[in-house]
LUMTOR-971808 format. One record per residue (C-alpha): residue number from 1; x, y, z. Coordinates in pm, 1 decimal. Layout:
// LUMTOR-971808
ZABA  num        c1        c2        c3
ZABA  NUM         X         Y         Z
...
//
This chain:
// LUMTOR-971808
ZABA  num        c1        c2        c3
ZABA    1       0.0       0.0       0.0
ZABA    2     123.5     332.3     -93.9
ZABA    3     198.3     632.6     141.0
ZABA    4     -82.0     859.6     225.8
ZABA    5     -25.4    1234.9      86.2
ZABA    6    -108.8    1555.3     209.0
ZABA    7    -235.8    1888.5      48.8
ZABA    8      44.4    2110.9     -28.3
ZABA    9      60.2    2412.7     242.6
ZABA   10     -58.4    2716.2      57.9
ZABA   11      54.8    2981.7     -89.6
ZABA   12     283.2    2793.0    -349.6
ZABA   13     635.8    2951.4    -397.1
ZABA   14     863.1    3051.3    -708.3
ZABA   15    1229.8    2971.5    -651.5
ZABA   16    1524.5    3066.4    -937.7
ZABA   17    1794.1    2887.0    -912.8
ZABA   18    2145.1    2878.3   -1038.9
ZABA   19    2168.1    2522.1   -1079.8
ZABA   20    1921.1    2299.2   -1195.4
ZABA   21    1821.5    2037.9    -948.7
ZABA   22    1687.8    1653.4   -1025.2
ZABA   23    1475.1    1436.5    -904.7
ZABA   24    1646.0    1343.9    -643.2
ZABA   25    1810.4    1681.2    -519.5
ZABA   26    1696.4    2085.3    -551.6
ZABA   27    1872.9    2271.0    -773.7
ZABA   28    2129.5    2609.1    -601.1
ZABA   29    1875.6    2880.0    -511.2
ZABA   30    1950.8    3209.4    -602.5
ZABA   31    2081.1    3427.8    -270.7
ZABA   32    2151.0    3789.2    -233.6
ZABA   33    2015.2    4090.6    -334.9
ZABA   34    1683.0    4168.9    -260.8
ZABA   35    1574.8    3796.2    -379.2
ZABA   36    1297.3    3607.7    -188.4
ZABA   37    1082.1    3347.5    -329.0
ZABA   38     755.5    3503.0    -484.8
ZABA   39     411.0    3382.2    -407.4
ZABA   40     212.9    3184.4    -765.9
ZABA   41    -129.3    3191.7    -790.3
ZABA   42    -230.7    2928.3   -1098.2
ZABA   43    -532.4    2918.3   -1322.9
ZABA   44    -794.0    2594.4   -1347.1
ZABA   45    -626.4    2306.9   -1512.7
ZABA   46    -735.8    2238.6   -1887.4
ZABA   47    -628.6    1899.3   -2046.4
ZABA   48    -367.2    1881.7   -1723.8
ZABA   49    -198.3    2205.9   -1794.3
ZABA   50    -233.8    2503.3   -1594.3
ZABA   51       7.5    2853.8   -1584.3
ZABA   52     115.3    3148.7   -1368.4
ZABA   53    -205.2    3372.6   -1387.1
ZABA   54     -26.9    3668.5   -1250.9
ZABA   55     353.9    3841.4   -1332.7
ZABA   56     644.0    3722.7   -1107.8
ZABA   57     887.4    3987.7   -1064.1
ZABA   58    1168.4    3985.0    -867.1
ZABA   59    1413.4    4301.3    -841.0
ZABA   60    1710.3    4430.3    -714.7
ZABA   61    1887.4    4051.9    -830.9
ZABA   62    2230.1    3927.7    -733.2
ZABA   63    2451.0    3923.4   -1021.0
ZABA   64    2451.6    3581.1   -1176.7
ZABA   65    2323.0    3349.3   -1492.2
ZABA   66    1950.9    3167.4   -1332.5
ZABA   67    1874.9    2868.8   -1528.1
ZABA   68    1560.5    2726.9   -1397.2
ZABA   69    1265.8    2742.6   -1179.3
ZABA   70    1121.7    2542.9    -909.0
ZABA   71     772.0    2586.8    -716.9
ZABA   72     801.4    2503.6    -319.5
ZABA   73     511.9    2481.9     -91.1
ZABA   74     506.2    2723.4     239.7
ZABA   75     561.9    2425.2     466.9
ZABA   76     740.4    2523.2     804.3
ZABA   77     970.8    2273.1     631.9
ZABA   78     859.5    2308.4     281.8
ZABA   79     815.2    2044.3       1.7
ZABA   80     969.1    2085.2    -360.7
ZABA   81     666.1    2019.6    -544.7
ZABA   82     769.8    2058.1    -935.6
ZABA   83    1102.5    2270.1   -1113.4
ZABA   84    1235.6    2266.6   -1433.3
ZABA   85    1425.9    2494.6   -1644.3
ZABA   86    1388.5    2851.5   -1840.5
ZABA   87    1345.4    2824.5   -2200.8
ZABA   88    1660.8    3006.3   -2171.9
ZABA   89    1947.8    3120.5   -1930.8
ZABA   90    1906.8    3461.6   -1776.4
ZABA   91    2206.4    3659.1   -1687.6
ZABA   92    2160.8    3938.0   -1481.9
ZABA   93    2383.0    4252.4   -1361.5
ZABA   94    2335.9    4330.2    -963.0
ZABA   95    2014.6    4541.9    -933.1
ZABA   96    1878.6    4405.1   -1259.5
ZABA   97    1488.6    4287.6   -1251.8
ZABA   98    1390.8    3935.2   -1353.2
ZABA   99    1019.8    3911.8   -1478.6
ZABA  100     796.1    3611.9   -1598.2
ZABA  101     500.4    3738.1   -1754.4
ZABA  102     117.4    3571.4   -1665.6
ZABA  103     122.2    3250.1   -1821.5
ZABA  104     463.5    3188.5   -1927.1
ZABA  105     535.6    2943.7   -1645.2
ZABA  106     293.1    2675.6   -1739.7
ZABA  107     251.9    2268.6   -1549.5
ZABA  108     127.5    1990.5   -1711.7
ZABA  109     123.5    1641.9   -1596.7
ZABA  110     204.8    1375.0   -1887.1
//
């Protein structure tokens, strides 16, 4: 018999990371700057596919290349739920902004 799960503890976070991770280890979070993890709210599913319904922006950004994503729950130890990376690299100056527009982060199960 399988393990029981629980609901995820809401709101969902948006991590960038420097690393990618697997599924066996999270990737290297970024650190510095004025970086935090940003709450995602998600549309209804359609054909097991759902998106970002709202902008994540994060500013004032350490300097540094960030090469994927991952979505954490808010957990007082919190659970990696899904990552994966950017369509492409980002490489930011210190200060610089990082933005990903309503529905270009988008889930689907397979």
């Amino acid at each position: 018999m399988g393990t029981a799960t629980t609901a995820p503890t809401l709101p969902l976070k948006v991590a960038l990371v420097t690393a990618n991770g697997s599924d066996s280890a999270a990737g290297t979070e970024a650190t510095g700057g004025s970086y935090v993890r940003k709450n995602l709210t998600v549309g209804a599913a359609s054909s097991g596919a759902t998106s970002n319904t709202a902008d994540l922006v994060w500013t004032g950004m350490p300097a540094g290349t960030f090469v994927g994503v991952e979505v954490w729950d808010s957990a007082g130890v919190p659970i990696r739920l899904w990552y994966g990376p950017l369509a492409a690299s980002r490489t930011l100056l210190a200060g610089d902004e990082l933005k990903i527009t309503a529905g270009q982060l988008t889930f689907a199960l397979s």
